[in-house]
N, C-alpha and C positions, 0 to 999 in steps of 0.2 A: 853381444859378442864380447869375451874376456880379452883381454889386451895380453901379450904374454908378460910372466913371469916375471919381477926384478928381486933381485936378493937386499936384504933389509939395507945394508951398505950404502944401495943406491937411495931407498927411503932416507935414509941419513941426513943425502943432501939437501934434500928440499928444506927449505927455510918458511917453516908457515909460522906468522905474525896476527894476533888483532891489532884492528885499526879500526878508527872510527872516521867515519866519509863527513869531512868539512864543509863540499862543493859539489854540487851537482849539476854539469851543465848538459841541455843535449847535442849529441853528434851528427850534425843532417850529412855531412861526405861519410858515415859509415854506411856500407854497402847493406847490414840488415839494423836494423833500429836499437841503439846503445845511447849511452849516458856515457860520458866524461865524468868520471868522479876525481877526486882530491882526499887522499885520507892520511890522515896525521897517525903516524906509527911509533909516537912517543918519540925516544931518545934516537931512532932510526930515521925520522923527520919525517915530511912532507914527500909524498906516493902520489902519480895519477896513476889511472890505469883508463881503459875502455869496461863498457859492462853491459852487455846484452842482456838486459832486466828492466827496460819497459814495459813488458806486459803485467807483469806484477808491481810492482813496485813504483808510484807515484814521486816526481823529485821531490816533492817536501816530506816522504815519508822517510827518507832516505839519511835525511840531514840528521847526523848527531846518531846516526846507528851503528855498532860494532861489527864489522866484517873477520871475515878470516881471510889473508889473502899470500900468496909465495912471494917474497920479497928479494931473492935471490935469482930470479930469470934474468936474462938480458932482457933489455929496452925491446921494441919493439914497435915498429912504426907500423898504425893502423890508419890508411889515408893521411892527412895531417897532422896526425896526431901521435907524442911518443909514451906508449902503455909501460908503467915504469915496473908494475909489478902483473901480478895476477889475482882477481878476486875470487875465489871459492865458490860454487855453487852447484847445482843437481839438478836434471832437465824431470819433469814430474812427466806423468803418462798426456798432458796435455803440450808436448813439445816447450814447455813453459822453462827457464830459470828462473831456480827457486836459491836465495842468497843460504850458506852455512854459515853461521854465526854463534858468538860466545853466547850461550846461556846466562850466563851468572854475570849481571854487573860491576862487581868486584876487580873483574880482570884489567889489568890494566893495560893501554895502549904501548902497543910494542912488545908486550911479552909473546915470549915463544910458547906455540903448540907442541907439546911433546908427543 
C-alpha cells in the first residue's frame, strides 16, 4: 500500500545523516527484539536510537558500520529507552530489516544525504 502523496517541501525536511554505530547493546524491555545503538554523527555528535535489526545483523557486525539515519525527529521514548534519531532501513520479502547504508567509504560522518 502507497502512503499518500507529500510535496518535495515536505521531503526538504527530513534531515537524513551517515553515522557510524559506536555501541551496540541489546534491548530485552523492547516489546519486539531491537539493539540500542550509539552512532557518532560527526560534528552533529553522539545519536542513540532503537533498531529492530536482530535477525540480520549480529552486534559485532554492527560495530564501526555506516548507517543512514533522520536526525531531525523528536526524541522518542521506546520502553526505557530515548530513540534520539531514526535508523534507515527496508523490510525484505522475509519480514526481515535490512539496514540502508553509505556505499562508498569516503563519506564522512555526519554529512548530509541530499
Amino acid at each position: 500500500m502507497t502512503k499518500p502523496e507529500i510535496a518535495f517541501e515536505d521531503f526538504n525536511k527530513v534531515d537524513i545523516r551517515v553515522g557510524t554505530i559506536i555501541e551496540v547493546a541489546d534491548f530485552p524491555k523492547a516489546k519486539k527484539p531491537a539493539y540500542q545503538l550509539t552512532i557518532d554523527f560527526g560534528d552533529l555528535g553522539i545519536k542513540k536510537s532503537s533498531a529492530q535489526i536482530t535477525q540480520l545483523y549480529p552486534k559485532n557486525e554492527l560495530l564501526n558500520k555506516q548507517v543512514l539515519a533522520i536526525v531531525n525527529f523528536k526524541n522518542k521514548q521506546i520502553a526505557n529507552f530515548i530513540s534520539e534519531c531514526l535508523v534507515l532501513g527496508v523490510e525484505n520479502d522475509k519480514k526481515e530489516i535490512v539496514l540502508l547504508q553509505a556505499s562508498n567509504p569516503s563519506i564522512k560522518k555526519g554529512e548530509q544525504v541530499s
